[in-house]
C-alpha positions in Angstrom: 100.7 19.5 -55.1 103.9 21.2 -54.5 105.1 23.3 -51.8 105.6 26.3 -54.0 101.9 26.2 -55.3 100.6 25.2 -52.0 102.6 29.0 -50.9 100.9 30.3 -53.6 97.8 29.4 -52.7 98.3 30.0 -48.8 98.9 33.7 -50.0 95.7 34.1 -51.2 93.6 32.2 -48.4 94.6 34.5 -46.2 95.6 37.4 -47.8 95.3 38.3 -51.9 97.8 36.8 -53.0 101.0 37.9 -54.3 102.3 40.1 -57.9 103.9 38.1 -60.6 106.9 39.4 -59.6 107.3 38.6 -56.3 108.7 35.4 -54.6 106.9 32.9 -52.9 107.2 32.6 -49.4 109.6 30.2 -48.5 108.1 30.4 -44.8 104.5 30.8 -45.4 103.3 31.4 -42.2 105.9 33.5 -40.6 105.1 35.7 -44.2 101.8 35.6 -42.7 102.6 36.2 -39.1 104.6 38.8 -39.1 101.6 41.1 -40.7 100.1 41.2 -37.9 102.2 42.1 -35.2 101.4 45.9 -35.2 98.4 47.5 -37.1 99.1 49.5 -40.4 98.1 52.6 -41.4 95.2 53.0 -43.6 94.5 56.1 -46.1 93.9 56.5 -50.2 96.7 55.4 -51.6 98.7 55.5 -55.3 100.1 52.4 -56.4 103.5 53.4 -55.2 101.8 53.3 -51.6 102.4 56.9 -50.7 99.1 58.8 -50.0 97.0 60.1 -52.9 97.0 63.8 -52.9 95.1 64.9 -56.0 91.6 64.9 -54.5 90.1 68.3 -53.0 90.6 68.9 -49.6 87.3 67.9 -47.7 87.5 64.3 -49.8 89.4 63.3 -46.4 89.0 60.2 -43.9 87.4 61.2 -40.7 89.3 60.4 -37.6 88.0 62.0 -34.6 84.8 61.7 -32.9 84.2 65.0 -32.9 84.3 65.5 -36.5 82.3 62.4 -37.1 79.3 63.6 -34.5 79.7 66.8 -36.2 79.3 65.2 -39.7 76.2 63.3 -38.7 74.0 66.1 -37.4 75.1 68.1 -40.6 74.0 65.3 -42.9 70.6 64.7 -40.8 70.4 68.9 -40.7 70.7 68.9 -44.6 68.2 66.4 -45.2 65.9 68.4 -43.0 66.5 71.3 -45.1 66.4 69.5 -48.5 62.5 68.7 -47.8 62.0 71.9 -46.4 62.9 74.0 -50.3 61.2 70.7 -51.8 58.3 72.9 -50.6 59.3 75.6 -53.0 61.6 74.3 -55.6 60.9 72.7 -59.2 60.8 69.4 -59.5 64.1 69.2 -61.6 65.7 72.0 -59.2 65.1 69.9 -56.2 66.6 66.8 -57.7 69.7 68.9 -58.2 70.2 70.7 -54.9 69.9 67.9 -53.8 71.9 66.0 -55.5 74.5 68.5 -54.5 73.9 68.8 -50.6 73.1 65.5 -50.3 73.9 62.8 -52.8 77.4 63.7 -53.6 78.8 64.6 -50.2 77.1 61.8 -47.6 75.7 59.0 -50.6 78.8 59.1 -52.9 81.7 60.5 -51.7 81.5 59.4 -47.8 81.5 55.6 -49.5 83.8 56.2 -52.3 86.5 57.8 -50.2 86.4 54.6 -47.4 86.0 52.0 -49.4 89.0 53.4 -52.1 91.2 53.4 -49.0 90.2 50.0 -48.3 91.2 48.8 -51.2 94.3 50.8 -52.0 95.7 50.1 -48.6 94.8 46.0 -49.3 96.5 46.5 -52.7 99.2 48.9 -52.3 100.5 47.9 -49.2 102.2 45.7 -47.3 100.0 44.1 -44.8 97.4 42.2 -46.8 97.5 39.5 -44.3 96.3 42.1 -41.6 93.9 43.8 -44.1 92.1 40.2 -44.5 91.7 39.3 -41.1 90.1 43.4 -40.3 87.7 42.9 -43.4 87.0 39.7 -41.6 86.1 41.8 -38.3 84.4 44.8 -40.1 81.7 42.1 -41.1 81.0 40.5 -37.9 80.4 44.0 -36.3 78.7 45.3 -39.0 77.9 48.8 -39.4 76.3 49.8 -42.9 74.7 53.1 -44.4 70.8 52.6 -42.2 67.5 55.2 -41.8 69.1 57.5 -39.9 71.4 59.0 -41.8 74.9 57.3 -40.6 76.2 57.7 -43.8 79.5 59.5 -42.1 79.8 56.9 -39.2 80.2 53.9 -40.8 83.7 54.5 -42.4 85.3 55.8 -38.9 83.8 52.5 -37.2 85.2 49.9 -39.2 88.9 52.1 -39.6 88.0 52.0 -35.1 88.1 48.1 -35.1 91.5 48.0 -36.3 93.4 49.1 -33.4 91.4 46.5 -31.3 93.3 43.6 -33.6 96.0 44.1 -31.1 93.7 43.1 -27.9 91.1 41.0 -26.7 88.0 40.1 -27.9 86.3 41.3 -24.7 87.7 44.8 -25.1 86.8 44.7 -29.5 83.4 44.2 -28.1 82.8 45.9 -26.0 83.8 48.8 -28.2 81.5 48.0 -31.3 78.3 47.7 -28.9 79.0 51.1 -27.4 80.3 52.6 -30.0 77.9 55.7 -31.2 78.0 54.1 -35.1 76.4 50.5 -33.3 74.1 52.7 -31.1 72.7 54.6 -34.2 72.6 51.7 -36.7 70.7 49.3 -34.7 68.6 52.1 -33.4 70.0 51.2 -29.5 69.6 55.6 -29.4 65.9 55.3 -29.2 65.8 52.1 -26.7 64.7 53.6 -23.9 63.3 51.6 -20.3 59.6 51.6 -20.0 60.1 52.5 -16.0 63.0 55.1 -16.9 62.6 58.7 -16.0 62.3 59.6 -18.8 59.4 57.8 -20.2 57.5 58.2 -16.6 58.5 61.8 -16.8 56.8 61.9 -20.4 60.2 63.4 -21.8 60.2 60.5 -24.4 57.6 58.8 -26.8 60.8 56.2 -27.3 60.5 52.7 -26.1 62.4 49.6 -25.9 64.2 48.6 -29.4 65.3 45.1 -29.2 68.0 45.0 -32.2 71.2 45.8 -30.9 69.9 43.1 -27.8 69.6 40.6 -30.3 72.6 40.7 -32.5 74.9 41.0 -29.1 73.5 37.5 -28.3 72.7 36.4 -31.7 75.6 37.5 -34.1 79.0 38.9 -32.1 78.9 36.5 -29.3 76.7 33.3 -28.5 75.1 32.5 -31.4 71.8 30.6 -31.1 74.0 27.6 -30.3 74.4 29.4 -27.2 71.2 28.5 -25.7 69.8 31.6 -25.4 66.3 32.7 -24.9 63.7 35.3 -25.4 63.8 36.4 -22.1 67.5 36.8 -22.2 67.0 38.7 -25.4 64.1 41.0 -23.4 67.0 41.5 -20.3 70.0 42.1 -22.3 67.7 44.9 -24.2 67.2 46.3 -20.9 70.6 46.3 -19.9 71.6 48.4 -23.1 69.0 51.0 -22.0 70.4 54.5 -22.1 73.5 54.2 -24.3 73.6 56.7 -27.0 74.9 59.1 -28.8 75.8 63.0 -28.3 75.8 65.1 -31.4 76.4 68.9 -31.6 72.3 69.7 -31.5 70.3 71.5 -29.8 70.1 68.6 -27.3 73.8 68.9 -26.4 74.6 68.4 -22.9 78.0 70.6 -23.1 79.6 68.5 -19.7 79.3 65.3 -22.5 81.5 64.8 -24.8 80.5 64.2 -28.3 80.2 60.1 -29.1 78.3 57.3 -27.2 77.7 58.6 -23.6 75.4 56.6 -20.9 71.7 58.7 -20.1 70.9 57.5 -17.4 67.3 58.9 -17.1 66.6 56.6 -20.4 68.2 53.5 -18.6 65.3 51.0 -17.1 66.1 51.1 -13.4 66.6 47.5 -11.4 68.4 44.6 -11.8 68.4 42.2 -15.1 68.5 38.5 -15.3 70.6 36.7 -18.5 71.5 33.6 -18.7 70.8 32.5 -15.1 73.2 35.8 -14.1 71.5 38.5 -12.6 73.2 41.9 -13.4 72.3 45.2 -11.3 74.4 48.6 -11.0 75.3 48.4 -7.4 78.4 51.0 -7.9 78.6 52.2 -11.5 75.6 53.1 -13.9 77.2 51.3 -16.7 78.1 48.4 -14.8 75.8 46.0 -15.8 76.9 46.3 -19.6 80.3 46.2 -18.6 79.9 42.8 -16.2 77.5 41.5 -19.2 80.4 42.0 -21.9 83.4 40.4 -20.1 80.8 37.3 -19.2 79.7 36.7 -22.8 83.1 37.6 -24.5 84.4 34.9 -22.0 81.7 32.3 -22.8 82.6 29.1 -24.1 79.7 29.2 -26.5 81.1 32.7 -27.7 84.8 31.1 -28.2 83.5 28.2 -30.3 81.1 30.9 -32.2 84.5 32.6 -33.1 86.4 29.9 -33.7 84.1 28.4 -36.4 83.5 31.6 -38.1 86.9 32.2 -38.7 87.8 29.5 -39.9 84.6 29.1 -42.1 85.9 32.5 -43.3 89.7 31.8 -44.1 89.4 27.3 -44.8 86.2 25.5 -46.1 82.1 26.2 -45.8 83.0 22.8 -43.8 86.2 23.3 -41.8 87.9 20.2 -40.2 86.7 20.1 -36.6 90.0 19.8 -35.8 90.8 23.1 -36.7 87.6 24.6 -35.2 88.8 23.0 -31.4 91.8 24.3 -32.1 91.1 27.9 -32.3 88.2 27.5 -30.0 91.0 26.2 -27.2 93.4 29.1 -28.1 90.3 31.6 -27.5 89.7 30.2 -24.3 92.9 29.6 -23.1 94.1 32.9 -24.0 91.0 34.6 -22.5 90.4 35.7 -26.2 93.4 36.6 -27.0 93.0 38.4 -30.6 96.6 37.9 -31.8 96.7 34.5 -30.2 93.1 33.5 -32.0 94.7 34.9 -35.6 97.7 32.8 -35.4 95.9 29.7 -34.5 93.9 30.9 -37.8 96.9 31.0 -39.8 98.3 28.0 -38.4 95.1 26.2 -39.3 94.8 27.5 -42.9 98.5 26.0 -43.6 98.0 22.5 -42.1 95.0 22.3 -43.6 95.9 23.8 -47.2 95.8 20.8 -49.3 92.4 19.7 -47.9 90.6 22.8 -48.0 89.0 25.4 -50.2 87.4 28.7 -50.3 85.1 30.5 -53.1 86.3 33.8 -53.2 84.0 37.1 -51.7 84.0 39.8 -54.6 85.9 42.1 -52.7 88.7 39.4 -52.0 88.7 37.8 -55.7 88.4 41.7 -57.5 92.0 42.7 -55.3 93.3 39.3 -55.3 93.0 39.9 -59.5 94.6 43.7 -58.7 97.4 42.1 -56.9 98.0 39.5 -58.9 97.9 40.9 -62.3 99.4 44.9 -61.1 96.3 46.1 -62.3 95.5 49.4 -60.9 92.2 50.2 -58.7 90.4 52.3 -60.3 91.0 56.1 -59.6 87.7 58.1 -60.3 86.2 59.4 -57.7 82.4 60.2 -58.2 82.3 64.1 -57.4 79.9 64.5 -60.7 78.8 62.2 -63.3 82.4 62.0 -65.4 82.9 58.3 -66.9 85.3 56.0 -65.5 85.1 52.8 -63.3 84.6 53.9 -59.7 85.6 51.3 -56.9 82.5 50.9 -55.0 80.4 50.6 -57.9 82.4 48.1 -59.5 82.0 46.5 -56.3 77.9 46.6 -56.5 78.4 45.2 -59.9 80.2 42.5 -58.9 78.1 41.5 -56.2 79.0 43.2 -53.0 78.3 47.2 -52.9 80.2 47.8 -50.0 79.4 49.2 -47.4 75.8 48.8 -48.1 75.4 45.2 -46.3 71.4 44.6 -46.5 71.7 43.0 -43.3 73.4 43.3 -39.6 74.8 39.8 -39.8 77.5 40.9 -42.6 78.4 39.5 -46.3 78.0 36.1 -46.9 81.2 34.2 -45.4 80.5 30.6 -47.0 81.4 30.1 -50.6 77.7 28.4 -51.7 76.2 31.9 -51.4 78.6 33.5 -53.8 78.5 30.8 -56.5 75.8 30.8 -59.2 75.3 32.0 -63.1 74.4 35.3 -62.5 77.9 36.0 -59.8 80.4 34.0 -62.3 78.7 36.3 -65.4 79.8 39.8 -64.0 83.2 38.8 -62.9 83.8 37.6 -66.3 81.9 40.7 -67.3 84.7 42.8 -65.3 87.4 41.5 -66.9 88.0 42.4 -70.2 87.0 45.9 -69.7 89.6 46.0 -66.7 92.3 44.6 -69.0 91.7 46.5 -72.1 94.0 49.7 -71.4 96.6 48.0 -69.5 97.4 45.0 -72.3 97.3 48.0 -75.3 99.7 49.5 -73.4 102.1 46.8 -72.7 103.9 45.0 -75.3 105.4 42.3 -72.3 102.1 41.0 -71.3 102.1 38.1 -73.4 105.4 36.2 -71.8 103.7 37.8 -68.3 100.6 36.1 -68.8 102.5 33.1 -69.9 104.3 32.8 -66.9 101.7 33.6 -64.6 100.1 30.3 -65.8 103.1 28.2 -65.3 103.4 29.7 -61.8 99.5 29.7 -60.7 98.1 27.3 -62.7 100.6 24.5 -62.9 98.1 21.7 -63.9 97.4 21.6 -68.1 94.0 21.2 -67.2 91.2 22.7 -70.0 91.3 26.6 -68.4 95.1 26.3 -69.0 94.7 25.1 -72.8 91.9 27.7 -73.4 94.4 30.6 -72.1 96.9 29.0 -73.9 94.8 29.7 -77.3 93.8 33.0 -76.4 97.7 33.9 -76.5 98.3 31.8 -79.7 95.7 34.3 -81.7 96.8 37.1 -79.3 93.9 37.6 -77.3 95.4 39.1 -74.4 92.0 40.2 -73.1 90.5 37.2 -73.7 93.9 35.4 -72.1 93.3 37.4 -69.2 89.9 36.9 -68.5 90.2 33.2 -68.6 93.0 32.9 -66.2 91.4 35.1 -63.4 88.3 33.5 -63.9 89.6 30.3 -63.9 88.9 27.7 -61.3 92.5 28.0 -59.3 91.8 31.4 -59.0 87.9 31.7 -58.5 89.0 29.2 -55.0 91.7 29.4 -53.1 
């Protein structure tokens, strides 16, 4: 293989690769690097990359915590209320106040609106590189639409995470575990001490909730190969005790500010024992999280954790070990440093680009084809029931409805869990009905396409001679479909 294809292909291991137009790196990995020295905006975006301003005004990301807190208790106020007229209401008028107060506000446009600036902002522009390695972080702290209504929290907490790229993993988590979006999701609000005030006082028919306990140990920092227990689970619980969230209800402490705050009267009193440590809050109520934290994001089980995920992410369902102690070194060394830990990614991902290969995620292979190609993301936004492709459904079609992850330990990251009959039949689905406007509309898309295969596919091999047929009868949708399905493109 050749340097220039090797670029080529770099571009869309770690990011989605580049236009047709564009030239290929002649420095990969400083392309690459210098992404991610400072953190991008993010917002809804035209293809020009300016900010899309054609939507109504409330169709707007959410940015403080005031206006999120405040959005939550609206959403869980309305759903009281919606029950409350199904008392009185026709069937069929129920279904569409509902649909109105509820569906199209918190289930449709609170989704469409984050995951179209996801995308636009990957697309559009001009930090892919970045955008890659923040998708990569949004799905180990996953946060997804759960039974409480956090419809309007989980946009703001993954758009949170991206400031944190600049710092250490220490600091990254311990802002996702006491962030109110965590504290909702995985139900942490309702974990309350069995000996806390507030349970002796009969305040509280709340108990102890083990999940976000578990997934601090299990998914964002040992990993079962940290040799964890049940008892350490059953402690760590304990230790997370008392943090939740303050919304604008009737509950409101007005000395608290709105977000994640630390109730101490839900907090099991005592000291707590986790891996052989034993934590207690001799100065500080929230000590013992804060002491737990720095001690697990500085674990050597926690570094190698990292380390293979990422590169299981960005390289191979197999990555070279070497590559694995590699990052895992530069995570210890550097005490976690994030910026440090992506470059020894990227660093990785180049050495290692001939040897290695990923199966691309949905979301990565449907912008990868949108970056390639110039397509355009689709536009519609679903504020009533006009036609049109809409980006998060497209995205459910395809295989991953974002941001409805079924499960707290994220999308799939290895490439056998995307690949079968069923996942290879709606991409090619996708693509003819993506390409039909665009290739009626322009007459150069023949000698585009044509040269697109001599610069991504360079080897004749049979994907290149059925594209080269479609073109002969002038089957540009056809042409199309079989080059961004083909195999150099499905992998990377």
């Amino acid at each position: 293989m050749g340097k220039e294809y090797l670029s080529l292909k770099f571009t869309r291991r770690v990011a989605f690769g580049i236009s047709a137009q564009a030239p290929t790196p002649t420095d990969p990995l400083a392309w690459a690097a210098a992404q991610l020295k400072q953190t991008p905006p993010i917002a809804i975006l035209e293809r020009d990359g300016s900010r899309r301003n054609d939507l109504p005004e409330w169709v707007k990301l959410r940015w403080t915590t005031d206006d999120v807190m405040t959005a939550l208790h609206e959403h869980q106020e309305a759903e009281k209320a919606s029950f409350e007229k199904s008392k009185t209401l026709s069937k069929e008028q129920f279904e569409l106040e509902r649909k109105n107060d509820i569906a199209i506000p918190y289930w449709r446009m609170e989704h469409w609106k984050e995951v179209q600036a996801r995308a636009t902002t990957a697309a559009y522009a001009k930090a892919p590189v970045f955008e890659r390695f923040w998708h990569f972080w949004t799905n180990h702290f996953m946060v997804a639409p759960g039974n409480q209504n956090n419809d309007v929290m989980v946009g703001p907490f993954q758009r949170s995470l991206r400031e944190k790229m600049q710092g250490s993993f220490k600091d990254m988590l311990w802002h996702a575990v006491t962030h109110p979006a965590m504290l909702v999701y995985l139900d942490n609000n309702r974990n309350t001490g069995p000996n806390s005030k507030a349970v002796r006082q009969k305040w509280t028919t709340d108990s102890v909730n083990e999940n976000l306990g578990r997934e601090l140990l299990e998914l964002f920092s040992l990993s079962p190969a940290g040799g964890y227990t049940q008892k350490d689970v059953e402690a760590t619980t304990l230790i997370l005790t008392g943090w939740r969230e303050m919304k604008p209800d009737k509950w409101r402490k007005p000395e608290i500010p709105l977000g994640a705050y630390f109730d101490f009267d839900r907090h099991e009193p005592g000291s707590q024992t986790v891996l052989g440590k034993t934590y207690s809050a001799m100065f500080r109520p929230n000590q013992k999280l804060e002491e737990l934290i720095h001690d697990l994001a500085l674990h050597k089980a926690t570094a190698n954790h990292i380390a293979r995920k990422l590169c299981i992410y960005f390289m191979d369902d197999a990555p070279p070990q070497q590559a694995i102690a590699h990052v895992e070194s530069v995570f210890l060394k550097t005490q976690g440093s994030l910026p440090a830990v992506h470059a020894a990614v990227l660093e990785m991902c180049w050495e290692h680009i001939s040897s290695t290969r990923k199966f691309t995620s949905p979301e990565t292979w449907f912008l990868q084809t949108a970056t390639i190609s110039g397509l355009e993301i689709p536009r519609v936004a679903p504020l009533d029931d006009r036609g049109g492709l809409k980006t998060f459904y497209l995205l459910g079609d395809l295989g991953q409805p974002l941001p409805r992850c079924p499960q707290p330990n994220g999308w799939p990251i290895r490439s056998s869990d995307w690949i079968s009959k069923e996942m290879l039949d709606r991409r090619v689905r996708y693509l003819p009905i993506a390409f039909s406007e665009i290739t009626r509309m322009n007459s150069n898309y023949f000698d585009e396409l044509t040269a697109q295969c001599a610069r991504f596919l360079p080897d004749k091999g049979a994907d290149v001679l059925a594209i080269e047929a479609a073109l002969k009868r002038k089957d540009m949708r056809l042409a199309h479909s079989l080059f961004h399905a083909s195999p150099s493109l499905l992998w990377s």
